[in-house]
C-alpha positions as CSV (number, residue, x, y, z in Angstrom):
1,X,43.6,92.1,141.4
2,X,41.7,88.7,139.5
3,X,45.4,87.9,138.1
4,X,47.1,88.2,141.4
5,X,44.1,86.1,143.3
6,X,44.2,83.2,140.1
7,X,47.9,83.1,140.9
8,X,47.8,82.6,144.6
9,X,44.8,79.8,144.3
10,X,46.9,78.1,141.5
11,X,50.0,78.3,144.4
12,X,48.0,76.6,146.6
13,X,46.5,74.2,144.8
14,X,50.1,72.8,144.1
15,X,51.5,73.2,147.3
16,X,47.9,70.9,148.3
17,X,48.6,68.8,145.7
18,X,52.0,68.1,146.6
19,X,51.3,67.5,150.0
20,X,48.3,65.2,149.0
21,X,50.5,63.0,146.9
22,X,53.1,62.5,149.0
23,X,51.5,61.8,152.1
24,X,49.4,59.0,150.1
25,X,52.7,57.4,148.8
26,X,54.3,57.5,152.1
27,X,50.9,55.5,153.5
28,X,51.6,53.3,150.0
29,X,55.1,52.3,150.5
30,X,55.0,51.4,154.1
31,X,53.8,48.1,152.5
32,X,56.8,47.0,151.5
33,X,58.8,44.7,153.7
34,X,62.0,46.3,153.9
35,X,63.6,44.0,156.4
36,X,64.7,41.7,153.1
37,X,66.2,45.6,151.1
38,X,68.2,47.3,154.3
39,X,70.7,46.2,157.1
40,X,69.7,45.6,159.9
41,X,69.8,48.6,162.6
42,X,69.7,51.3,160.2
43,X,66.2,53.1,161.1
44,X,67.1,56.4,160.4
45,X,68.7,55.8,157.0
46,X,65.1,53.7,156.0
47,X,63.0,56.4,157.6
48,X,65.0,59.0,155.7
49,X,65.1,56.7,151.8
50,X,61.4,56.4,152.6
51,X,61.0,60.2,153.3
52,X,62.7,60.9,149.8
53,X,60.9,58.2,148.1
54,X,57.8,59.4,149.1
55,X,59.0,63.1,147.8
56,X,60.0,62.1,144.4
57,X,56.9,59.6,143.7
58,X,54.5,62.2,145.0
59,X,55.9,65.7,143.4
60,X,55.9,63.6,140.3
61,X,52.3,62.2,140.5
62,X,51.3,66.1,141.7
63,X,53.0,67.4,138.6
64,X,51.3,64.9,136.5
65,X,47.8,65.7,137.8
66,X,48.5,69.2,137.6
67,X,49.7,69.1,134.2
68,X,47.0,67.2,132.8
69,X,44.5,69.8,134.5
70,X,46.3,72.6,133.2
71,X,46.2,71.3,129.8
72,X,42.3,70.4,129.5
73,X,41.2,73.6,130.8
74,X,43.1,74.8,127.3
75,X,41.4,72.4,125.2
76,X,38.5,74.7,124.5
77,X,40.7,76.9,122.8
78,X,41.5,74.6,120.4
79,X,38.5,74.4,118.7
């Protein structure tokens, strides 16, 4: 039952991770002044680039973190 229980914490420390990430680049890019980027009157379709913006930066950021933990908790094996 240890393997099952390893993989279910490693699932949720992603789907945390994730979730982290993206809400801290959503908070990140609301500092940009889009008035000057978008039309005028288009809320939704901001709201919505800002959405997927925030999902792309963040799940790459995640994957970065989580990559980089992964790999120096092999790094004893290398010696």
């Amino acid at each position: 039952m240890e393997l099952y229980e390893a993989i279910g914490q490693e699932a949720l420390l992603g789907i945390l991770s994730h979730l982290f990430f993206i809400a801290i680049t959503f908070y990140a890019l609301q500092a940009f002044m889009t008035e000057k980027l978008f039309k005028k009157n288009r809320v939704f379709q901001i709201q919505l680039i800002y959405i997927l913006l925030s999902i792309t930066i963040g799940s790459a950021v995640s994957n970065f973190f989580l990559q980089i933990s992964n790999w120096s908790g092999k790094l004893p094996y290398l010696f």
